[in-house]
C-alpha positions in Angstrom: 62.2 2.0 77.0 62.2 1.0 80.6 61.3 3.0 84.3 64.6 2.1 85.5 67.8 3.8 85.8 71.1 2.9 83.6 74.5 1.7 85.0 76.4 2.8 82.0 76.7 6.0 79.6 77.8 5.3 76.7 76.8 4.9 73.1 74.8 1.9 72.2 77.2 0.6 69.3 80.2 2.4 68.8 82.3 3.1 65.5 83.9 -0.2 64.6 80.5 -2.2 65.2 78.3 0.5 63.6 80.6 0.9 60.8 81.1 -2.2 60.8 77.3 -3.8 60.5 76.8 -1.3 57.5 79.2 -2.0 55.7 78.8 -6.1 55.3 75.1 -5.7 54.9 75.6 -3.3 51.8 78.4 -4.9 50.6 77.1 -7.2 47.2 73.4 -5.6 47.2 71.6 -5.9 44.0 71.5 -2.3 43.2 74.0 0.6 41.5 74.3 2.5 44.6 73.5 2.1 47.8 73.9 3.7 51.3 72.4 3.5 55.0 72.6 5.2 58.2 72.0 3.9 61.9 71.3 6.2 64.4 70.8 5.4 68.6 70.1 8.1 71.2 70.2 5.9 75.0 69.9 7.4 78.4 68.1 8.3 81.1 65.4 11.1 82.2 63.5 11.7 85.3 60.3 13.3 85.4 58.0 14.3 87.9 55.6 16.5 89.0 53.9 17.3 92.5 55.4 15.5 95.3 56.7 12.7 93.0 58.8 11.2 90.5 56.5 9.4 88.3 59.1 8.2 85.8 62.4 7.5 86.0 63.2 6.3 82.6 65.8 4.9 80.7 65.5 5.0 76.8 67.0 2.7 74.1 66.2 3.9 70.5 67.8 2.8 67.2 66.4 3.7 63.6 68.0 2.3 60.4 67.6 3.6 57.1 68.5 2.4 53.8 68.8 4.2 50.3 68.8 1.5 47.2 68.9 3.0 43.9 68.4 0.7 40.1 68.7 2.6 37.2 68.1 6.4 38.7 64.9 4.9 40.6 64.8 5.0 44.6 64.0 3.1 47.8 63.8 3.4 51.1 63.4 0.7 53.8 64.0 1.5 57.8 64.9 -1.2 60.3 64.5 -0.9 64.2 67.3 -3.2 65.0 70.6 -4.0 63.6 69.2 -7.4 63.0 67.1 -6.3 60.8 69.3 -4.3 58.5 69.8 -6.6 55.7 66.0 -7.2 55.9 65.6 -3.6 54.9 68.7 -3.6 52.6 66.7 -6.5 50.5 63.6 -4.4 50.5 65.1 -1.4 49.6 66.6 -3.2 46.6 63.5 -5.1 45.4 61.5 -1.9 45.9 63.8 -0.1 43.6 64.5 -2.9 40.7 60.6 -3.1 40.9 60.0 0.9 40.2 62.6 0.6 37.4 60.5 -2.4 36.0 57.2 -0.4 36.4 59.1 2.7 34.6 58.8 4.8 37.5 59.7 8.2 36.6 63.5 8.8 37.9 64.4 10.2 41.4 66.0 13.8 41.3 69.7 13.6 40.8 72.4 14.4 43.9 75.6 15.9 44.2 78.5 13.4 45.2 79.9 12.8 48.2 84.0 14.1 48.8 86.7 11.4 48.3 87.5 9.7 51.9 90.3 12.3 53.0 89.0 15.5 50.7 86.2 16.9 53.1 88.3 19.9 54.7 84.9 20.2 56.5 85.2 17.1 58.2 89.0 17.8 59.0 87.9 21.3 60.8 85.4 20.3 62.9 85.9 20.3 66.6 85.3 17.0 67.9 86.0 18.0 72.0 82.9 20.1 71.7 80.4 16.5 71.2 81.3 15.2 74.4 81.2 16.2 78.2 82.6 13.5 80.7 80.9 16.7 83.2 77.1 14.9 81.6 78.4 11.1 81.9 78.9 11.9 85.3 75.6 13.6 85.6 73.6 10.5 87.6 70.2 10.0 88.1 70.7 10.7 91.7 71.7 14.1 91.0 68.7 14.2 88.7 66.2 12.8 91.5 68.2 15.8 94.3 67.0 18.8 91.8 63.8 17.2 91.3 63.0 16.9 95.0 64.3 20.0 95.7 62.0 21.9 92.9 59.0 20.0 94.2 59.5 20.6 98.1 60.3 24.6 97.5 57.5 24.7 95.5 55.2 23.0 98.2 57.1 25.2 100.4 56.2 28.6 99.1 52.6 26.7 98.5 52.5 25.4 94.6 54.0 22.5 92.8 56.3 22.0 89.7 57.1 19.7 87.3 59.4 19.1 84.8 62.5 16.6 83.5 66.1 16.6 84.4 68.1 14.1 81.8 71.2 12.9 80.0 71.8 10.8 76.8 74.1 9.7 74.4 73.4 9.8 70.8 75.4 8.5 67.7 75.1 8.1 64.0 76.7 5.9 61.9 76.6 6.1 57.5 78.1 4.0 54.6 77.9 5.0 51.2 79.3 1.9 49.1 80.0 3.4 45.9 82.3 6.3 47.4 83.8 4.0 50.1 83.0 6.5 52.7 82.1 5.9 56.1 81.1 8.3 59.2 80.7 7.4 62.7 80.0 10.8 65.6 78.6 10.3 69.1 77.8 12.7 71.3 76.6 13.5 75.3 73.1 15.6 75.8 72.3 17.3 79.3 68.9 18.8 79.2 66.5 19.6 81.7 63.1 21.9 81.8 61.2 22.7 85.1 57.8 24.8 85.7 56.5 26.2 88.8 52.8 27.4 89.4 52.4 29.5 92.7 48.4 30.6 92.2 48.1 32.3 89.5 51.8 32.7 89.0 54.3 30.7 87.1 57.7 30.3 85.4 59.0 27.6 83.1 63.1 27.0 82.4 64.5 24.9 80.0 67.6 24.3 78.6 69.7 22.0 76.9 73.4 21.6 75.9 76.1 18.3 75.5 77.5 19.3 78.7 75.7 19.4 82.1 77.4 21.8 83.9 76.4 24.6 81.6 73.1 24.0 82.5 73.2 25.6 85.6 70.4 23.3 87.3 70.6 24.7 90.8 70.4 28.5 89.5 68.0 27.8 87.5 65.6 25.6 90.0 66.0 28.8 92.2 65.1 31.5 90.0 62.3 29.6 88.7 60.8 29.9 91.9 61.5 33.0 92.3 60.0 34.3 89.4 56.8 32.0 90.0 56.4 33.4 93.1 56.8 37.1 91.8 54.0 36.3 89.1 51.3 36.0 91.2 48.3 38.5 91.1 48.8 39.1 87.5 47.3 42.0 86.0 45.0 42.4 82.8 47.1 43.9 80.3 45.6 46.1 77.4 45.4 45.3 73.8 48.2 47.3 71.7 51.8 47.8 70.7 54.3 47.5 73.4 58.2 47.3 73.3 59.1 44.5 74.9 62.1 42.0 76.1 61.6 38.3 74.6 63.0 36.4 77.2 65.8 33.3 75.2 62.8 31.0 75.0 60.8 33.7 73.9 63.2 34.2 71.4 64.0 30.8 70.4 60.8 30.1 69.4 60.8 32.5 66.7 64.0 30.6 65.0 61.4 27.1 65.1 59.6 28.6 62.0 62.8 29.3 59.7 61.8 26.4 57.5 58.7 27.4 56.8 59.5 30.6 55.8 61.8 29.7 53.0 65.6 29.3 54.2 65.7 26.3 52.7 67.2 24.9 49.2 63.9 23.6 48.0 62.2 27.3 48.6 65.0 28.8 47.1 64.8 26.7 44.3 61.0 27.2 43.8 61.1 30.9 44.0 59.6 31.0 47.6 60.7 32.7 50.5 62.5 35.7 52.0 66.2 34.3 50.0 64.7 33.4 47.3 62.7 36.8 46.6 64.6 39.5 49.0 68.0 37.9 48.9 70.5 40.4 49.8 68.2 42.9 51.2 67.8 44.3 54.9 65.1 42.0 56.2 66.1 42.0 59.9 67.9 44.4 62.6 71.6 44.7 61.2 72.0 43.6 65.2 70.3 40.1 64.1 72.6 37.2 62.7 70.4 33.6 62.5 72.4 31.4 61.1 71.9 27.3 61.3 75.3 26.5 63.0 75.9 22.7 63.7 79.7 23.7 64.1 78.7 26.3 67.0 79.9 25.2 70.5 76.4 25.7 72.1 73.0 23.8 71.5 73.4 20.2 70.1 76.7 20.2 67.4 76.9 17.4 65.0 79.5 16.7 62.3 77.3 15.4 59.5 74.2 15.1 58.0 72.4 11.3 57.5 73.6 11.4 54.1 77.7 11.8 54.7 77.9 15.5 54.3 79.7 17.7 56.7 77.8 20.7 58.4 79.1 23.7 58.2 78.3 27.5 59.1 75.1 28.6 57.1 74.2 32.1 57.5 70.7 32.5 57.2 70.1 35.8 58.0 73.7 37.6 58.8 73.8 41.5 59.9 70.0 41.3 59.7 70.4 40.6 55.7 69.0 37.9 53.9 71.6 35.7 53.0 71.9 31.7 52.3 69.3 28.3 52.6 70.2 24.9 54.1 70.6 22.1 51.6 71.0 18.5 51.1 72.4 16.5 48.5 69.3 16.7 46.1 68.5 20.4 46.4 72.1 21.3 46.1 72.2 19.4 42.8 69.3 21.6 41.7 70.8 24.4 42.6 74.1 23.9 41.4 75.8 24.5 45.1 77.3 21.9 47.5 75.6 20.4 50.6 75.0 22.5 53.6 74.5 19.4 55.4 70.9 19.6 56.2 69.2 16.3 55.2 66.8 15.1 57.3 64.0 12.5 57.4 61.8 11.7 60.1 59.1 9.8 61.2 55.7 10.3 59.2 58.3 12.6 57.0 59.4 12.7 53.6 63.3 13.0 53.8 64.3 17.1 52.9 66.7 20.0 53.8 65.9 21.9 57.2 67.7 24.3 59.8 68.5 22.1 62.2 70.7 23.8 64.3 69.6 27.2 64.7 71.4 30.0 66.5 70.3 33.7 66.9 73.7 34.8 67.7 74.5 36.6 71.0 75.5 40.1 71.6 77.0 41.7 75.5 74.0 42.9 76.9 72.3 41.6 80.1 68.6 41.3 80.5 68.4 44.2 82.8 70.4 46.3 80.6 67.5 45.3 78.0 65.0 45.9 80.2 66.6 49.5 81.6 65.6 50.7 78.0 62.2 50.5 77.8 60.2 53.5 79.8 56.7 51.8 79.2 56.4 48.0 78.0 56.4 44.4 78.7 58.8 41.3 79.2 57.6 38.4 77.9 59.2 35.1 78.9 57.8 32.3 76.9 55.1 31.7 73.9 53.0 28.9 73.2 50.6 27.0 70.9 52.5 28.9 68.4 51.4 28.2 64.4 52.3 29.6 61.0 49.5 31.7 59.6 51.4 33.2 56.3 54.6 31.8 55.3 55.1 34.2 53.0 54.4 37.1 55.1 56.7 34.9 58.1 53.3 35.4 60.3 52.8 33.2 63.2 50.1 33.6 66.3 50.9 32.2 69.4 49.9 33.0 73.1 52.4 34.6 75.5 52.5 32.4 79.2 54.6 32.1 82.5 56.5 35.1 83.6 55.5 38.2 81.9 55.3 41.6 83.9 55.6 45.0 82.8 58.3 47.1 82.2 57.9 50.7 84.1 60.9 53.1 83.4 63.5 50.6 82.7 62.4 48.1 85.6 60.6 45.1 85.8 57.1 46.6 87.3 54.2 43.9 87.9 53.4 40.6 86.5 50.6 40.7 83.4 48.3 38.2 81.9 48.7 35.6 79.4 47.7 37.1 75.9 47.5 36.2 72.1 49.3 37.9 69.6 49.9 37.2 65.8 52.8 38.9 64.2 55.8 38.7 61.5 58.6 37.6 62.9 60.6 39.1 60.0 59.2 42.3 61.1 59.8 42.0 64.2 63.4 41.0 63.9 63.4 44.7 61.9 62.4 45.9 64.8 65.2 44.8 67.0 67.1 47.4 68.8 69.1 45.3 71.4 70.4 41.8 71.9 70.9 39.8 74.7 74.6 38.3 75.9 73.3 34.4 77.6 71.6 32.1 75.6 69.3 28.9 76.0 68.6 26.3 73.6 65.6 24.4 73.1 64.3 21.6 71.2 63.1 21.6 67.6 60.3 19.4 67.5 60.6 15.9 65.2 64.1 16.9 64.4 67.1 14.5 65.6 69.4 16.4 67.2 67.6 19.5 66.2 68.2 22.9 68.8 67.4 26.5 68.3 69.2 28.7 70.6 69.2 32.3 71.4 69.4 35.2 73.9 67.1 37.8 75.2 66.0 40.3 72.1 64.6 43.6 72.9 61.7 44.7 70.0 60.1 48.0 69.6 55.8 47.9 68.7 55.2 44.0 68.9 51.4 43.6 68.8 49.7 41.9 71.4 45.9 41.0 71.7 45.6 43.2 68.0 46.5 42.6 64.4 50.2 43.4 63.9 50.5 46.6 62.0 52.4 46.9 59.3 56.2 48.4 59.7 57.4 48.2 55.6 59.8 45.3 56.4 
């Protein structure tokens, strides 16, 4: 990780090498079955804040993780480098042979991986929608014009902003010896995120997609200002039930909690969560469809999962019913299903099935169509500090910030104060009476490649600054 800028965009391996270096270090390990995975995200991101660009960074990452199993038992070992792959492919081994020794009670059994040429998974999936020669193109010039621009408007109209315009290039590679597979995917990311604080007034934007010019940088630096501008001489807001308008990132923070509350192939298996115990039933809007959608042309597609299986189209919650849980290999053994191709490990995490890729899917309403019908309540445009309370009962409390007014018969009225509130977002999905038609995606934190994306949702009686009051959903 350097403060410099990068000549090139392009992936830090490519197939053949990638492909290539797994497959020799694996080959003749001293264990039944083994199988690793590189993956490298490199590029370049320009922050600032003020009347400055105080980073210009380029980043050059590369994790390597190996799976050695000896007689049902497993290891793990992780490399930084590729020169240190067959470091981790002899640790992995030894670790293994040794808990086999030590009669370490056997790992949970996995469903195989399709022959090479049998995934019709793999053979559907839209490659043209990884890459965007609009993002290669996307330079840090460009990224240090929006930036300066943001930061002398704002000075301008007399605030400041900050935030990141950025680009990278990310790529996995996976070997499985015993099945003879390999995968190789890489893929461009365009993201950027700006705030702008005017007084007491402020809007934030962020978005983040594999091609640049869906971004829409320049609108988006414009009506951040805008709005910040608009925000100021905010007005105390009264404790109650309002119906509101989530703005997307409003939204899309509700989709962040999805593996807590129990869409997952391990809950499901354990008898937790809203598939698990209301499977079937009408636990959303019929207008709501959340579905974890690596296959989706919008947020950050992927082909496959860090163990070799293909994504695919999981609906989660479809027609506001609750429907299906991501898997991985393990869980889908347990449960007697296939792979949704949802494995994941991260750092300081034990590996498991999560959404990764979650989409609230869109609908053909514009905000101010949202907004027009609601005589008496508030647009909200953003949450945070946002935290699970009940898992079972899908409560989270959070604090709504930036550019929040109220809504007076069907218009957007006068900006409001921040406030806490702490409700269901299963019942407030219930509550769901319109859905919005343009989208943003946002990161899901400590999740590679993870996005959630949605549009504006319009909700009737969500609690702010009181307990949420029950609604029977």
């Amino acid at each position: 990780m350097t403060d410099i800028a990068r000549d090139t965009f392009a992936p830090a391996f490519g197939g053949d090498r990638a492909t290539g270096a797994l497959e020799q270090a694996l080959d003749g390990a001293p264990a039944d079955r083994i199988e690793a995975f590189i993956t490298s995200r490199r590029g370049d991101f320009t922050r600032f804040a003020g009347q400055r660009i105080h980073q210009s960074q380029a980043i050059d990452e590369v994790q390597i993780m190996v799976r050695a199993e000896v007689d049902g038992r497993v290891s793990r070992a992780a490399a930084s480098s590729v020169g240190g792959l067959k470091a981790a492919v002899d640790r992995s081994c030894a670790a293994a042979a040794q808990q086999a020794a030590d009669g370490v009670a056997k790992a949970p059994q996995h469903t195989p991986l399709p022959a090479p040429g049998t995934d019709r998974f793999a053979d559907s999936f839209d490659q043209a929608i990884l890459w965007g020669d609009d993002t290669a193109a996307w330079s840090v010039d460009e990224h240090a014009r929006l930036a300066d621009r943001a930061m002398n408007e704002a000075q301008s109209l007399g605030g400041v902003a900050a935030g990141m315009f950025g680009r990278a290039v990310t790529e996995v590679a996976f070997h499985d010896r015993e099945s003879r597979l390999s995968r190789y995917a890489y893929a461009s990311e365009a993201q950027g995120s700006l705030t702008v604080r005017i007084d007491d007034g402020s809007s934030h934007w962020k978005d983040l997609t594999r091609f640049s010019n869906r971004l829409g940088a320049e609108a988006a630096v414009e009506r951040t200002l805008a709005e910040a501008s608009r925000t100021r001489g905010r007005a105390k807001l009264d404790a109650g039930e309002y119906d509101v308008v989530l703005g997307p990132l409003a939204a899309g923070e509700l989709l962040d909690f999805f593996g807590a509350f129990g869409f997952t192939g391990s809950a499901l298996s354990s008898g937790f969560g809203a598939v698990a115990t209301r499977g079937g039933e009408q636990v959303a809007s019929p207008l709501v469809s959340v579905h974890d959608d690596a296959t989706a042309d919008i947020g950050l597609p992927f082909p496959f999962d860090f163990q070799g299986t293909s994504k695919r189209d999981v609906p989660m919650i479809a027609g506001g019913r609750a429907d299906s849980v991501v898997t991985d290999r393990e869980t889908a053994f347990a449960l007697g299903t296939s792979s949704t191709g949802n494995f994941h490990i991260a750092r300081e995490e034990a590996p498991h099935a999560i959404p990764m890729n979650v989409v609230l899917r869109a609908s053909d309403s514009t905000e101010e169509e949202l907004i027009a019908g609601i005589e008496n309540g508030v647009y909200l445009q953003r949450f945070w500090y946002t935290r699970t309370v009940d898992p079972v009962r899908t409560t989270i409390t959070g604090v709504t910030r930036d550019a929040c007014f109220a809504i007076r018969n069907g218009r957007i009225d006068h900006p409001v104060e921040s406030m806490r509130f702490t409700m269901s977002v299963l019942d407030a999905l219930a509550r769901v009476d319109g859905v919005g038609r343009d989208s943003l995606s946002q990161p899901l934190m400590n999740v590679f490649n993870g996005s959630a994306t949605s549009p504006a949702l319009r909700v009737r009686g969500f609690s702010l600054g009181t307990a949420p009051v029950s609604k029977g959903n």
